[in-house]
C-alpha positions in Angstrom: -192.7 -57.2 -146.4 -189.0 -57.6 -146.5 -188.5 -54.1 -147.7 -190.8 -52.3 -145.7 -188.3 -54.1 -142.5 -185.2 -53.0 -144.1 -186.3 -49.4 -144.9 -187.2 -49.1 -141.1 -183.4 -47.9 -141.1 -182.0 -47.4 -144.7 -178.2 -47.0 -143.1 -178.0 -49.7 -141.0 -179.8 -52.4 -143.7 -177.8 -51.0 -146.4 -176.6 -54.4 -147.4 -179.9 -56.6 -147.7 -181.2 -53.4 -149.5 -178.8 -53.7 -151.9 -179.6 -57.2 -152.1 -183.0 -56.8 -152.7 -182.7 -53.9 -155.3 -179.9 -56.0 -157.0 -182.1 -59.3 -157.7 -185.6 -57.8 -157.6 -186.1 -60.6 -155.2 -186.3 -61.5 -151.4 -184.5 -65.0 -152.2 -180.9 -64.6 -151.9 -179.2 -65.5 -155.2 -176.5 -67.3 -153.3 -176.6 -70.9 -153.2 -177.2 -72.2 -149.9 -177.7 -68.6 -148.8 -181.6 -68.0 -146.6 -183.4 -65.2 -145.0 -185.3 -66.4 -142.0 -188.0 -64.2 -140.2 -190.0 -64.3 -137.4 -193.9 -63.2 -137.9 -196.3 -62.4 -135.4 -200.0 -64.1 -135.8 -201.2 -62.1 -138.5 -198.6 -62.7 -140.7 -196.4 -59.4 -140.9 -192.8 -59.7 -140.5 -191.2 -58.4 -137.4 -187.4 -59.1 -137.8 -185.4 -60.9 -140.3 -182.1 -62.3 -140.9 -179.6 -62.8 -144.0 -177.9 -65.6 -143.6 -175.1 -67.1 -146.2 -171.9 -66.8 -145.5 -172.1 -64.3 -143.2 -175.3 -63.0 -141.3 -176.8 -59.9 -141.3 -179.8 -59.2 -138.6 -182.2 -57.1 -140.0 -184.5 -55.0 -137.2 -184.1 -57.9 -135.0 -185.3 -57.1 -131.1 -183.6 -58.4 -128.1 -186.4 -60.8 -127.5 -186.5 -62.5 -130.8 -182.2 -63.0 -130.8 -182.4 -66.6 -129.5 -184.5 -67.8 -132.4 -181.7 -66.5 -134.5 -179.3 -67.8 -132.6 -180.3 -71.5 -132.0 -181.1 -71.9 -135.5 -177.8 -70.9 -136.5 -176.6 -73.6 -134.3 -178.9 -76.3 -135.3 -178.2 -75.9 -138.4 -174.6 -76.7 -138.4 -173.9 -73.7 -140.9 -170.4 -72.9 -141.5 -170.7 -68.8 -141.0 -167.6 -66.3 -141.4 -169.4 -63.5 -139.5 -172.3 -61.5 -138.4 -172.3 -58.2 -138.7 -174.7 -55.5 -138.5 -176.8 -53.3 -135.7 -174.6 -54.3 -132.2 -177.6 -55.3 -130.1 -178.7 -57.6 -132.8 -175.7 -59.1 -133.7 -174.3 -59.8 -129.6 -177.8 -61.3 -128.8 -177.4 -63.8 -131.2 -174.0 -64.8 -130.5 -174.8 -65.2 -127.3 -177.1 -67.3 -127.9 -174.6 -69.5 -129.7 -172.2 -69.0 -127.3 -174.9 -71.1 -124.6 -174.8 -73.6 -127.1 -170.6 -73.7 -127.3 -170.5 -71.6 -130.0 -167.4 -69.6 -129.7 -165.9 -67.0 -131.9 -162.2 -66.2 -133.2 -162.9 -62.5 -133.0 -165.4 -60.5 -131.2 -165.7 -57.1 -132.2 -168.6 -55.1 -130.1 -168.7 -51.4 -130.4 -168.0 -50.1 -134.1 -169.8 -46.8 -134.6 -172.1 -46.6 -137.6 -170.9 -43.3 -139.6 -173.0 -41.3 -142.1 -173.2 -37.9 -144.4 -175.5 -36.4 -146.5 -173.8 -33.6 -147.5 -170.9 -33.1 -149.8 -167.5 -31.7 -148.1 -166.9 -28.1 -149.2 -163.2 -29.5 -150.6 -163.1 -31.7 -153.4 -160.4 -34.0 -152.0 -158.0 -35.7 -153.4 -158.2 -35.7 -157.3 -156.1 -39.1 -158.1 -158.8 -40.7 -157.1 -161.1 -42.4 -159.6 -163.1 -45.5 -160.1 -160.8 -48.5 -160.8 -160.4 -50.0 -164.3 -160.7 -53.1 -165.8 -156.6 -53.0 -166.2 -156.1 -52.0 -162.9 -157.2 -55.4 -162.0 -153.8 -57.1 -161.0 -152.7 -53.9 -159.0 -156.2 -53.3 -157.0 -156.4 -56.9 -155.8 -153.6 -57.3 -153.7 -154.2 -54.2 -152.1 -157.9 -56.0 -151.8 -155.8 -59.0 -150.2 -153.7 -56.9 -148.0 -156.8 -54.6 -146.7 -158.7 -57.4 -145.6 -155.5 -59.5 -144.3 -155.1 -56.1 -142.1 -158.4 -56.6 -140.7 -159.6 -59.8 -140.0 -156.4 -61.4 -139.7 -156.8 -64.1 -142.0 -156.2 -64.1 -146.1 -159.4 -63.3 -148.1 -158.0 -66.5 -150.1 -158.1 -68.7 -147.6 -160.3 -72.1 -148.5 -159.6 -70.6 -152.2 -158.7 -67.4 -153.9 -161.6 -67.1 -156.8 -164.3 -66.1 -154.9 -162.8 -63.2 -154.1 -161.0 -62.6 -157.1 -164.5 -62.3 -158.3 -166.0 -59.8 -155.3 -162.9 -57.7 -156.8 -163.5 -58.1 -160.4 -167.7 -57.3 -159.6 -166.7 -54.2 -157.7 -164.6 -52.6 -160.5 -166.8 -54.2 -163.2 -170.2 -51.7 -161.1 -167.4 -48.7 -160.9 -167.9 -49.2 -156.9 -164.3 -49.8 -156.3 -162.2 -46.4 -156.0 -158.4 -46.1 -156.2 -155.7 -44.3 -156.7 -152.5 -45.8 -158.4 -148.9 -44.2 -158.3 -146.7 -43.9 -161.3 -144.8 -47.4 -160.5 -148.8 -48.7 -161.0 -148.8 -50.3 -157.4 -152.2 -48.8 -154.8 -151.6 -46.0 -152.5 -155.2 -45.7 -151.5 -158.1 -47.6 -152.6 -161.7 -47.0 -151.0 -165.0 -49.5 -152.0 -168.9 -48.7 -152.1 -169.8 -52.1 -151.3 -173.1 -51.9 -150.8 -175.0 -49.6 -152.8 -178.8 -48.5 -152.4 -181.4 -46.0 -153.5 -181.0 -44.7 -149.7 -177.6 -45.2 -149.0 -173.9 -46.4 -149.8 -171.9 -47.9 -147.7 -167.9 -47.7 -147.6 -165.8 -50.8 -147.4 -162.2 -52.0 -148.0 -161.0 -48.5 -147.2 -156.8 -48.9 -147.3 -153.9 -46.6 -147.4 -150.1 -48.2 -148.3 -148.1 -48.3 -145.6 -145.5 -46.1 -146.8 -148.1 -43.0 -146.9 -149.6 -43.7 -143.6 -149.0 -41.3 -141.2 -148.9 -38.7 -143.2 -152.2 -37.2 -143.3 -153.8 -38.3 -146.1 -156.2 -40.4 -145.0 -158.9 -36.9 -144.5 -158.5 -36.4 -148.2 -159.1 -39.3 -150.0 -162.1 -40.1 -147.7 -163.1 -36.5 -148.9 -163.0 -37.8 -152.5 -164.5 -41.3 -151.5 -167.9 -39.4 -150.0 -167.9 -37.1 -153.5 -168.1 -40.4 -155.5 -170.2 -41.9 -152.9 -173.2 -39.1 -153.2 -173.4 -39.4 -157.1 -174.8 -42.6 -156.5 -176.8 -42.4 -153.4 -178.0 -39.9 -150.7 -175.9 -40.9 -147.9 -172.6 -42.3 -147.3 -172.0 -44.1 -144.9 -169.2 -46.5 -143.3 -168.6 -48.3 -139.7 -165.2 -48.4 -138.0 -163.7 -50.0 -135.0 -164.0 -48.3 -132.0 -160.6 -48.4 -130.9 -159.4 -47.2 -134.4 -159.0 -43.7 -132.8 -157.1 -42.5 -136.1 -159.3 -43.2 -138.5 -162.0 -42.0 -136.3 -160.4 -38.5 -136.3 -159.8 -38.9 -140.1 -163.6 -39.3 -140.8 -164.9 -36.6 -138.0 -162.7 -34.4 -140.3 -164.6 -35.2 -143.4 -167.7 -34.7 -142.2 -169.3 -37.9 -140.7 -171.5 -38.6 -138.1 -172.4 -40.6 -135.3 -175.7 -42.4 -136.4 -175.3 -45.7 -134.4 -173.8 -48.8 -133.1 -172.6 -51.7 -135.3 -171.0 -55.1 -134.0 -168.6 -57.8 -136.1 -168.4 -61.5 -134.3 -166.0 -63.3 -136.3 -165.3 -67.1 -137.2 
């Protein structure tokens, strides 16, 4: 039942998708980790939600957020985000919020980018998937990226699950990079969730030094290439008032497909 939700919108439930292709399996393989749902009387699953360390609605109507929401809340669970469709995700933190639930970071209107094409340039060529010996230059680069856009260390509370996130990404050939000859990052791009339907782009990050120059267009060209040996569609969601990269991604190719929202904690 869980799969017939999530393929309701292969872009958007990416991530449980992956999930569920990954471990064969509807019970997360995280410990502690749940997916609740809400059925109607005959047993079929309207709406669900993924909830470990961060939860992910899946298909989840306005009228059905306050479940969500006030379980969250009864059930004391430390969360670090929810993230996913924006309807979804703000009904749910406001029902928190009526409980006193309040975030660090609220993050409403991220449009939801997709292609299903390949860009008629091949991009930049340096880029290539990460190796096992690129390790120690990819993960600070990993640090700084996420530093950059949550605002906190990825290390914070402890540096080896992360270390690991890293290590798994270049271990499935899902983290992309492009080292210069001093062996430090100048770009480095992630398919972080991977499906038979779609991939989705994460931890995308260009070293300061280059920014600016125009070169975001064409290793995003090269990231989509990579991306589309492995699944149909690429897609990716951005901040809204990221105007820059925005422009950068309208250049490659991707379009407007919907509306994602990030509540942090």
């Amino acid at each position: 039942m869980l799969a017939t939700l999530v393929a309701r919108n292969p872009v958007a439930n990416v991530f449980v998708a992956s999930q569920l292709e990954l471990y064969s399996s509807a019970v997360p393989p995280y410990s502690g980790a749940v997916i609740l749902g809400c059925f109607n009387n005959d047993g079929e699953l309207l709406s669900a939600c993924w909830i470990g360390a961060n939860v992910v609605p899946i298909e989840v109507p306005a009228e059905h957020c306050a479940q969500y929401g006030d379980w969250l809340v009864a059930s004391r669970r430390s969360i670090s985000s929810i993230f996913g469709p924006a309807d979804a995700v703000m009904g749910i933190y406001a029902a928190m919020e009526r409980h006193g639930v309040t975030a660090l970071e609220v993050r409403p209107k991220q449009p939801l980018l997709a292609i299903g094409r390949r860009p008629a340039t091949p991009g930049n060529l340096h880029l290539s998937p990460s190796r096992s010996e690129d390790f120690e230059a990819v993960l600070p680069a990993a640090v700084a990226m996420f530093t950059e856009e949550v605002g906190y260390s990825p290390f914070l509370g402890g540096a080896e699950p992360y270390r690991r996130r890293v290590a798994s990404l270049i271990r499935s050939g899902h983290s992309l990079s492009h080292l210069g000859e001093d062996g430090a990052v100048i770009f480095k791009a992630d398919l972080g969730a991977v499906s038979a339907d779609a991939a989705q782009v994460q931890g995308v990050w260009l070293a300061p030094e280059y920014r600016g120059r125009g070169l975001s267009a064409d290793y995003m060209t090269a990231v989509v290439h990579r991306g589309l040996n492995v699944a149909p569609v690429v897609s990716l969601y951005v901040n809204e008032f990221n105007h820059r990269a925005r422009a950068s991604y309208e250049r490659v190719g991707f379009e407007h497909v919907g509306l994602f929202a990030t509540v942090l904690f």
